[in-house]
C-alpha positions in Angstrom: 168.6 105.8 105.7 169.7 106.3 109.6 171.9 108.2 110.7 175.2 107.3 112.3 178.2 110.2 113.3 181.3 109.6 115.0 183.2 112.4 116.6 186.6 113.0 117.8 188.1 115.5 119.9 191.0 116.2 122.2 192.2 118.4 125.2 195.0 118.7 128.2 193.9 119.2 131.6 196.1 120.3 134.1 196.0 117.3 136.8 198.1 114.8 136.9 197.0 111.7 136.0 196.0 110.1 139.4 194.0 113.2 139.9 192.2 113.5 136.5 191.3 109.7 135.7 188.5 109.0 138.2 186.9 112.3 137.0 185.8 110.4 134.0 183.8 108.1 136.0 180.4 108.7 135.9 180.0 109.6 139.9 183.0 111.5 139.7 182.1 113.7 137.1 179.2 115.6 139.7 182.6 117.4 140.6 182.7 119.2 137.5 179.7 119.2 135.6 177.1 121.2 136.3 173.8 119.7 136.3 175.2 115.7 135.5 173.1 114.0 137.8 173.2 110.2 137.3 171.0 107.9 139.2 172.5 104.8 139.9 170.8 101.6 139.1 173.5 99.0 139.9 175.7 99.1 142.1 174.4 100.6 145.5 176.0 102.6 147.2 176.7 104.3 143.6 180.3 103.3 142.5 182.3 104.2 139.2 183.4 100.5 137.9 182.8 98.4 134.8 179.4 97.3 134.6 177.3 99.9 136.5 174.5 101.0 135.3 172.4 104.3 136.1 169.8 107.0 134.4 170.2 109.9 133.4 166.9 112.4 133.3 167.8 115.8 131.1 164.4 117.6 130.3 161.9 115.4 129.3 164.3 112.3 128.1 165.6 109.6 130.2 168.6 107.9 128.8 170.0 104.3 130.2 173.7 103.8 130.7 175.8 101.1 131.1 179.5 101.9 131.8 181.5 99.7 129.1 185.1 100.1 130.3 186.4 101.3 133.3 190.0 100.4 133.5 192.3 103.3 135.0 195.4 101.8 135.2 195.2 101.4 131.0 193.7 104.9 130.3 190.2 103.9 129.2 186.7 104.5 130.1 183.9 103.6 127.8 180.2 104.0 128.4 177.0 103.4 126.2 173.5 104.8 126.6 170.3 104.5 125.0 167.8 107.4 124.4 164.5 106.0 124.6 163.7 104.6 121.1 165.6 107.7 119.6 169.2 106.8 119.7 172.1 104.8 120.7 175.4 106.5 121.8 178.9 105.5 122.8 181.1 107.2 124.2 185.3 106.1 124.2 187.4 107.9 126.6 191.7 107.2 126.4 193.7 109.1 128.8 197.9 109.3 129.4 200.4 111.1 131.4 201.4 114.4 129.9 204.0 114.9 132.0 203.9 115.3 136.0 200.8 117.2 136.0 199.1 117.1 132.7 196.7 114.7 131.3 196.0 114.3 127.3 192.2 113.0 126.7 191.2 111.7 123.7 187.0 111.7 123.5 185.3 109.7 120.7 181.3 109.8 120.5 179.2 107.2 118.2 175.9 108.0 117.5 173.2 105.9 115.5 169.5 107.0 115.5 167.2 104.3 115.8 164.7 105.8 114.0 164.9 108.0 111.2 162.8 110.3 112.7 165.9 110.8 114.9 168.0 111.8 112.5 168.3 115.6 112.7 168.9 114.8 116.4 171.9 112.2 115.8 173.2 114.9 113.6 173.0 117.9 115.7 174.4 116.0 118.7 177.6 115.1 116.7 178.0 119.2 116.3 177.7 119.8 119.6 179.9 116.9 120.2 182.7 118.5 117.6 183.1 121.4 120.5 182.7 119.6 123.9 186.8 119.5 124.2 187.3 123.1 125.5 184.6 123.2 127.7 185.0 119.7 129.3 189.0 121.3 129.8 187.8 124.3 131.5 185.6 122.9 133.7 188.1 120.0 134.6 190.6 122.7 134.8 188.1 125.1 136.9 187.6 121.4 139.6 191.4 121.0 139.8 192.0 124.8 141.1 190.1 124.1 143.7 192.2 120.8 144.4 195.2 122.6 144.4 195.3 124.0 148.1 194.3 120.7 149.5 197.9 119.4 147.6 
């Protein structure tokens, strides 16, 4: 049998919307994540819009992305990504105004190994997906503060 999770999980940042969407685009997310690195297939120069398509290289796996949905003005960014011939993931981002300088995100990850040999690490991703929220605030959060001046 192969595996397949799905995970949920929610969190405010404190941005207002117009300030917090973008950051869910893959070349805007360098500002806050440490170490996210993508390397941009299509387009060039590297652009966050449907369609685009980049690696990503952590340790000795290369994954190939493809961003799904990229549509701002509705709240929702979607991407997909393939782990060599370990695993597919998706990954289904909604977004609203929480007030004038909130923003509610809603995260859902879908995992499916390809293998069954993948398994354990389908699994084990969906647990470390189950507490992404409150790190992904804070370091959303941490970016912002050093918005805030510049306001």
């Amino acid at each position: 049998m192969i595996a397949h999770t799905s995970t949920d999980f929610h969190f405010t940042v404190d941005l207002p919307y117009h300030e917090a969407a973008p950051l869910f685009g893959a070349w805007e997310e360098r500002k806050w994540a440490p170490g996210w690195e993508p390397e941009f297939i299509h387009p060039t120069p590297a652009a966050d819009r449907e369609g685009s398509v980049f690696r990503v290289q952590k340790g000795a796996h290369s994954s190939l992305w493809i961003n799904t949905v990229f549509n701002l003005s509705a709240g929702h960014v979607q991407y997909v990504y393939v782990l060599g011939e370990l695993l597919i993931t998706r990954i289904d981002i909604h977004l609203k105004t929480n007030g004038p300088g909130r923003t509610d995100v809603a995260v859902n990850y879908r995992r499916t190994a390809l293998t069954a040999s993948a398994n354990d690490q389908v699994r084990s991703l969906a647990k470390e997906d189950a507490v992404s929220g409150e790190e992904w605030r804070g370091l959303i959060n941490a970016h912002g503060a050093t918005l805030k001046p510049a306001r």
